[in-house]
C-alpha positions, -999 to 999 in steps of 0.1 A, spaced: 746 -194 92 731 -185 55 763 -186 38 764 -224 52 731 -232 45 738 -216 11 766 -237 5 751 -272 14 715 -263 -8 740 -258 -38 760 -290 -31 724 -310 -26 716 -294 -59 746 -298 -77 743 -340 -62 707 -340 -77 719 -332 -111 744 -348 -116 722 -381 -101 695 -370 -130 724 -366 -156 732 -403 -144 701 -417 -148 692 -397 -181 722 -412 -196 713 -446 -181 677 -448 -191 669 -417 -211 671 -444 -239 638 -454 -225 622 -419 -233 636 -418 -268 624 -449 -275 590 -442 -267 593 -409 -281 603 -428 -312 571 -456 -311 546 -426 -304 556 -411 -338 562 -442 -358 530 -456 -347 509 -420 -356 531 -427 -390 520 -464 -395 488 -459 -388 490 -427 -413 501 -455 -437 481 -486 -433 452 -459 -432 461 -446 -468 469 -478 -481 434 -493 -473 416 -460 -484 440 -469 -516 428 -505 -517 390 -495 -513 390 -472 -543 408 -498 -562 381 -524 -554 353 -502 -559 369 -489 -591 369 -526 -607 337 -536 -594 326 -506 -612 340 -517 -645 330 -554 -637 295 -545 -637 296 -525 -668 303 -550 -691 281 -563 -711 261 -597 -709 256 -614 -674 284 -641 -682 308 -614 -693 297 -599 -658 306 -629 -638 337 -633 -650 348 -599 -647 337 -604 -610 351 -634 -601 384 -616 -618 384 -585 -596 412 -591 -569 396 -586 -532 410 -594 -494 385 -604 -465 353 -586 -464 357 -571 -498 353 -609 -512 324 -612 -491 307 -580 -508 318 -599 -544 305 -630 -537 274 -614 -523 272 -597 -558 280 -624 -576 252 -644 -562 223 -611 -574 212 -632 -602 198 -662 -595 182 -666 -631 213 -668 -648 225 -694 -629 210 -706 -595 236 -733 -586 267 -707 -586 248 -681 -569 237 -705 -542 278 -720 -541 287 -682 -539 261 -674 -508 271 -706 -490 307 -699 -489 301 -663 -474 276 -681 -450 302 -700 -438 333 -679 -439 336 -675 -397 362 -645 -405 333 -620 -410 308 -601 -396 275 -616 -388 262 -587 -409 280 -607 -442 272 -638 -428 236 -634 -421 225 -617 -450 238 -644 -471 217 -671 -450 189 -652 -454 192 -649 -495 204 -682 -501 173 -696 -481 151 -669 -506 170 -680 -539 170 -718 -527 129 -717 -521 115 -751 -524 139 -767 -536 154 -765 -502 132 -788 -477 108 -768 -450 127 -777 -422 165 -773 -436 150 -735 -444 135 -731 -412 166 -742 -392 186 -716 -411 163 -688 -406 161 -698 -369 195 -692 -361 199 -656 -376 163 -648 -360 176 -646 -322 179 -613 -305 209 -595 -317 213 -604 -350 213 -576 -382 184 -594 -396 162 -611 -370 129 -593 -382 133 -600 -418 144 -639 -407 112 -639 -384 91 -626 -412 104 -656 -436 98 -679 -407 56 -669 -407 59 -671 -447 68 -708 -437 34 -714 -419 15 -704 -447 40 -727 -470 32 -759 -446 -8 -750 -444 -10 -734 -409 -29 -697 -415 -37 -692 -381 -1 -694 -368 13 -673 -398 -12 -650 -386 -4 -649 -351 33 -647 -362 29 -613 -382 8 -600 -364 35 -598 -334 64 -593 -359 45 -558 -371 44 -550 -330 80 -554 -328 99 -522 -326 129 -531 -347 99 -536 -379 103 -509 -402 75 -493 -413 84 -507 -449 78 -544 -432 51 -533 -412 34 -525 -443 43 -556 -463 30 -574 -430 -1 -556 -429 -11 -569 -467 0 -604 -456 -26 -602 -426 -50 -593 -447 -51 -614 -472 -46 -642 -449 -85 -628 -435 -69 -616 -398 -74 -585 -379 -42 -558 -377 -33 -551 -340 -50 -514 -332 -18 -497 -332 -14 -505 -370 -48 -504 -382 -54 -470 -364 
């Protein structure tokens, strides 16, 4: 009986291979096709991660050499030269708009387009709503300032406390102490402050002739 058995388990076995040798040649191309997209992908993204690393140092590079030339108008237009792709021209314009002095109306132009470029992060976005509204100052109306600042001080946002402190600054603008008071003094409680703002806070409290909350003052 075991030379039988013997026989049929090598027949079953010789059956089984030649059924895999059939279905590697039928769809092994499956296998080396995905043998082929694991390594080209590990070698794209290799490549795509180079090339930006590449691009980065090239854009730091000329910023770098932008910023070393002489006057502020030689400056700018070595600036608004450099060659930049999505958020790098947000970082540009954002530097291009650091001196208001020279020229107010390009460096508001500049922050307003990054503002409203829906392509980046709110962290670009944001922090150009919350300059230009500093740069613009009065000349922008009270409410047009405080409607900006509003929607970039709601929970979540990179710079709700530093929007919520402008927001109290605009109390004291429109003659209302006591509610710029109130408004700092539960902006220095809140635990996303810094101490640097806590401190500035503190001063503004102060002078304004309120009391710091007891876990400041003590």
């Amino acid at each position: 009986m075991s030379n039988p058995d013997s026989f049929i388990e090598e027949v079953t076995e010789e059956v089984r291979r030649d059924r895999l040798f059939r279905l590697f040649r039928k769809y092994g191309w499956i296998g080396v096709v995905a043998i082929f997209g694991v390594v080209g992908g590990t070698a794209w993204s290799e490549w795509t991660s180079a090339r930006d690393a590449s691009r980065a140092q090239a854009f730091g590079d000329a910023l770098i050499d932008a910023l070393d030339q002489g006057t502020p108008e030689e400056r700018r237009d070595a600036l608004a030269a450099v060659p930049s792709r999505a958020e790098q021209t947000a970082i540009l314009n954002l530097i291009l708009a650091s001196d208001p002095a020279e020229d107010k109306a390009a460096t508001l132009a500049a922050l307003e387009k990054v503002a409203n470029d829906a392509t980046l992060s709110p962290a670009y976005r944001d922090l150009a709503v919350l300059r230009r509204v500093l740069v613009a100052g009065t000349d922008l109306a009270v409410a047009d300032r405080r409607a900006a600042l509003e929607g970039i001080a709601v929970a979540g946002r990179p710079y709700r406390v530093l929007a919520a402190e402008q927001l109290a600054y605009l109390l004291i603008e429109e003659g209302k102490p006591d509610d710029a008071i109130a408004a700092l003094v539960a902006l220095m409680q809140d635990q996303e402050a810094s101490g640097a703002l806590r401190a500035r806070l503190g001063q503004m409290i102060t002078a304004l002739g309120g009391t710091l909350p007891e876990t400041a003052g003590g």
